[in-house]
C-alpha positions as CSV (number, residue, x, y, z in Angstrom):
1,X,7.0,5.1,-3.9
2,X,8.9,8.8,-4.1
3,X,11.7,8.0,-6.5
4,X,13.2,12.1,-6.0
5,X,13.2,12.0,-1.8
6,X,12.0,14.9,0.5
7,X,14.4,17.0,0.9
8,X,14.2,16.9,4.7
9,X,14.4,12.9,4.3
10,X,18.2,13.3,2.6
11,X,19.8,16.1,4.5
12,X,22.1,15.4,5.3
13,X,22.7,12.3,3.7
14,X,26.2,10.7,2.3
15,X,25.9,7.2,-0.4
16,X,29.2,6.4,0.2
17,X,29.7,6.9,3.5
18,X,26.4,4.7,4.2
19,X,27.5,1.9,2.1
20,X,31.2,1.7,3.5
21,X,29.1,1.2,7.2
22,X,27.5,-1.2,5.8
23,X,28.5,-5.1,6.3
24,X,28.3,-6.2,2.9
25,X,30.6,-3.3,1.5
26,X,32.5,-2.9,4.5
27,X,35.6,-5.2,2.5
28,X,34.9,-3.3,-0.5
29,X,37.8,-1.1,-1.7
30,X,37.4,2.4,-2.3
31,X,37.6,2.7,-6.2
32,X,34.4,-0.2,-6.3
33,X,32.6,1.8,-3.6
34,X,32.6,4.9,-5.0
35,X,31.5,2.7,-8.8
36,X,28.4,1.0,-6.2
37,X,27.6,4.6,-4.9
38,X,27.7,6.7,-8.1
39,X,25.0,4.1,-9.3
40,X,22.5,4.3,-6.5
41,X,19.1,5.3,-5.8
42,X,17.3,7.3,-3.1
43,X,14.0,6.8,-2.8
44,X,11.6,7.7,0.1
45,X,8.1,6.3,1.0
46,X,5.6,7.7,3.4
47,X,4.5,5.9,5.6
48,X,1.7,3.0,4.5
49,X,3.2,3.6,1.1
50,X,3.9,0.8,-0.6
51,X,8.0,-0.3,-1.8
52,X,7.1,-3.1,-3.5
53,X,4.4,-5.3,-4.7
54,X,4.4,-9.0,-5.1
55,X,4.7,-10.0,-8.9
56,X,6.5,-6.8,-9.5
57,X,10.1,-6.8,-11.1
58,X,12.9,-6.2,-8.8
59,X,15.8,-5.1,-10.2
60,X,17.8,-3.8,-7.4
61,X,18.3,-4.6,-3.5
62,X,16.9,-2.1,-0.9
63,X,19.0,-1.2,1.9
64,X,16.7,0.7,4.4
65,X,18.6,3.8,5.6
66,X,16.1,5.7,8.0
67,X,12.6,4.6,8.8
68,X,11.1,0.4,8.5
69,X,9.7,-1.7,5.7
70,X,7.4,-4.6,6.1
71,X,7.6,-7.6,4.2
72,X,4.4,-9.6,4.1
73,X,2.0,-12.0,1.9
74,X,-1.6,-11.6,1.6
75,X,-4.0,-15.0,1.2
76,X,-6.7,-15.1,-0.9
77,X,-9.1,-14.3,2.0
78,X,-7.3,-11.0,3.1
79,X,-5.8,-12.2,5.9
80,X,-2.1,-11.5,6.3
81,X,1.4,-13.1,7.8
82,X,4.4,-10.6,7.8
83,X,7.4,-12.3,6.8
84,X,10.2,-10.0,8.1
85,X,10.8,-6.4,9.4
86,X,13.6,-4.6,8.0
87,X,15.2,-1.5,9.7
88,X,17.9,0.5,9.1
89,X,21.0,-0.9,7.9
90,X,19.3,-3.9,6.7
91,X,18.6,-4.8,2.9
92,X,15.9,-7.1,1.0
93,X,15.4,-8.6,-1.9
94,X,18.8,-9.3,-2.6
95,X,17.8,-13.1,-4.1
96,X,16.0,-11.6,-6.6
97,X,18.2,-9.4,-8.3
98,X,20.3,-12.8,-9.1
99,X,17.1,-14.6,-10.0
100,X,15.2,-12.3,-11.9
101,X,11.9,-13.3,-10.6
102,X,9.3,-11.3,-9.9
103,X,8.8,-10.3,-6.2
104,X,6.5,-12.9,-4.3
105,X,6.1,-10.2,-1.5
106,X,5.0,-7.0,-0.9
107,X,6.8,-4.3,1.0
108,X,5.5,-1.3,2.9
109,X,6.8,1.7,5.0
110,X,6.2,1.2,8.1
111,X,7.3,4.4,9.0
112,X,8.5,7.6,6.6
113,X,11.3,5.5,4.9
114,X,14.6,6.4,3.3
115,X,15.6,3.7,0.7
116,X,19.0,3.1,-0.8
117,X,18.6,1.1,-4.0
118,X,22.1,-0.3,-5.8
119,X,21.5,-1.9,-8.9
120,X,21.5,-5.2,-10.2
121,X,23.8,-4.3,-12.9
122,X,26.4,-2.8,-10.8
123,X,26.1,-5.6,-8.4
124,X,27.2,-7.9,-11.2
125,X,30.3,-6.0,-12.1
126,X,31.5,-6.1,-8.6
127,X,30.5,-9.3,-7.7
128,X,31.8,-10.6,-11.4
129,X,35.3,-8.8,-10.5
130,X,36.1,-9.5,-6.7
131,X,35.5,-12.9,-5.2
132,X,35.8,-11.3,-1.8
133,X,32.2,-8.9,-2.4
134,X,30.7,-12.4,-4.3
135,X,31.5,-14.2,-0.8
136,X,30.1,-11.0,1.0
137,X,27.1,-11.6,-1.3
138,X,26.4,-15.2,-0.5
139,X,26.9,-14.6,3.5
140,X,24.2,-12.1,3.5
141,X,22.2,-14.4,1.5
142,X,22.7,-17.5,4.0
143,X,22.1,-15.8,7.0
144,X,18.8,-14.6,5.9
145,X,18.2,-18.4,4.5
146,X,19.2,-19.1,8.2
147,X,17.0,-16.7,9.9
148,X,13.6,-17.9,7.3
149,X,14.6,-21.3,8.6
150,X,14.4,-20.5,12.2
151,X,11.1,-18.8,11.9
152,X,9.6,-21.8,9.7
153,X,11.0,-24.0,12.7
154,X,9.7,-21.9,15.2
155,X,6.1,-21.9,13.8
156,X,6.2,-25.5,13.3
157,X,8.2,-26.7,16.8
158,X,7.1,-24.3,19.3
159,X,4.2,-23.4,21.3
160,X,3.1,-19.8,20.9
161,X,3.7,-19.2,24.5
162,X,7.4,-20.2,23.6
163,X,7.7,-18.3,20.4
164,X,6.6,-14.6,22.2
165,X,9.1,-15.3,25.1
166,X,11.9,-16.0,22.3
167,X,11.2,-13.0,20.9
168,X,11.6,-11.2,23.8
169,X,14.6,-13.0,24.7
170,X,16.3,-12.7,21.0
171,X,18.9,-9.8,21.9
172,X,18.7,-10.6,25.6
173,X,21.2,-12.9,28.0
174,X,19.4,-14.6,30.2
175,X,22.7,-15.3,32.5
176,X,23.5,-11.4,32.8
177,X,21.8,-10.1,36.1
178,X,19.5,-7.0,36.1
179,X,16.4,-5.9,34.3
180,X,16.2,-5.2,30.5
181,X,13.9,-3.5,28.1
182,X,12.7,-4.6,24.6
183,X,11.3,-2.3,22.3
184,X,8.9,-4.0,20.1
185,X,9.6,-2.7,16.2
186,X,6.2,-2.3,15.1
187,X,2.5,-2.4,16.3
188,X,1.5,-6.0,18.9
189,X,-0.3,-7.1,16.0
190,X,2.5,-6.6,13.1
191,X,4.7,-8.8,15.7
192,X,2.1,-11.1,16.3
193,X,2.1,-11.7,12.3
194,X,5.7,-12.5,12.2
195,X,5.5,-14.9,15.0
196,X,2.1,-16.2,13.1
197,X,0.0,-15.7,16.0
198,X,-3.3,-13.5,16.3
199,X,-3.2,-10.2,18.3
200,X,-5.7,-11.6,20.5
201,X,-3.4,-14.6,21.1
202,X,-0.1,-12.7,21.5
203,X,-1.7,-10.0,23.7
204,X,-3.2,-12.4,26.0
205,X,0.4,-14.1,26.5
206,X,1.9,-10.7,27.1
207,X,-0.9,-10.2,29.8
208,X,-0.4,-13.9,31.5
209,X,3.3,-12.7,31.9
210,X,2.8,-9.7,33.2
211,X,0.1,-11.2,35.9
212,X,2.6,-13.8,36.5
213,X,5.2,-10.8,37.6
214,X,7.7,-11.8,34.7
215,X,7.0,-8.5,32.6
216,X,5.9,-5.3,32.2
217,X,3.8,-3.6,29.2
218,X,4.3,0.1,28.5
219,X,2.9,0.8,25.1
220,X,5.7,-1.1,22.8
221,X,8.4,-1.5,25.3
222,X,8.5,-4.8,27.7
223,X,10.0,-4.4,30.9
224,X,11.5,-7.4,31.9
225,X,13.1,-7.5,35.5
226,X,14.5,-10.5,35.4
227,X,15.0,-12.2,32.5
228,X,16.6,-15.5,33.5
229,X,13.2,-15.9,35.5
230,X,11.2,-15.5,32.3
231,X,13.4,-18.4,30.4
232,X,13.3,-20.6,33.5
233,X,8.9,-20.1,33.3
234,X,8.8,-20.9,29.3
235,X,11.3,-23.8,30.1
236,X,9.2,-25.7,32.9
237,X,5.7,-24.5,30.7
């Protein structure tokens, strides 16, 4: 990974201004933000470039400002289940800064990325010197605790015909009338890793829907044109 950015990847580009649109600093005051900012790192990665590799020391949490970062573990026979896709505005590895383990993922650009990096040490200081960012701290952490609990109860609860309609269905209401539109993130296949299903599998549901009149495939984006029809099928399935 590019620890100087492209210049075309920073311009124009403002630390603290990110930061303070951020959820965990948004409570922050401004002396502390500016402290956070000064300490930052910009780094970019092409894309397919790696961020991080699993057993590698992590001393500071990523916040992805432009592009998308894969986390995912690879088995000893190759194959590989993607743990998370992080976009922008959202951080990782901000467990193991407190930990001070080594990473047990790895993490690739997706895309050409634009990484913020703040510090373990500076996180300390702030987190040592106002409860209120120690709080922020531990929500971020439980809601992605939450969310790796909902996928581990997915995987182990749910059919996969039920997991690809959830996903669908994640930022959707059902009750609100009219179509909508979901964009997947990444490639079918990346998806079909997070919701541990093969392409094959999660492509063939996609297809079985869209037979069935309850979706539409245009390259990554599902058309859906009624949505409360498409929770009503995975129900009665």
């Amino acid at each position: 990974m590019r620890s100087r950015p492209d210049a075309a990847m920073l311009a124009p580009f403002n630390i603290p201004q990110f930061l303070r649109s951020q959820p965990l600093f948004v409570d922050v005051d401004e002396a502390a933000l500016q402290r956070l900012a000064a300490s930052c790192r910009l780094a970019a990665a092409a894309r397919g470039e790696p961020v991080l590799w699993a057993g590698a020391r992590c001393d500071a949490v990523f916040i992805v400002a432009r592009g998308q970062v894969r986390l995912y573990m690879t088995a000893p026979n190759g194959n590989e289940k993607v743990i998370e896709l992080v976009g922008p505005g959202q951080s990782f590895a901000e467990a193991l800064v407190f930990m001070e383990r080594p990473c047990p993922v790895h993490a690739q650009a997706l895309q050409d990325t634009l990484l913020v990096q703040v510090p373990r040490q500076a996180l300390l200081q702030e987190v040592q010197h106002d409860a209120a960012f120690a709080m922020g701290m531990l929500a971020g952490l439980s809601r992605r605790l939450h969310g790796l609990v909902q996928d581990v109860q997915a995987s182990a609860l749910q059919s996969g015909l039920q997991r690809v309609v959830g996903y669908l269905l994640r930022d959707v209401n059902p009750d609100e009338p009219g179509p909508a539109v979901v964009s997947l993130p990444a490639a079918k296949a990346t998806v079909a890793s997070l919701l541990s299903l093969t392409p094959e599998y999660f492509s063939r549901v996609l297809h079985e829907l869209e037979s069935a009149g309850l979706l539409r495939i245009a390259r990554r984006d599902i058309h859906l044109p009624d949505p409360a029809a498409l929770a009503r099928h995975v129900a009665g399935a």
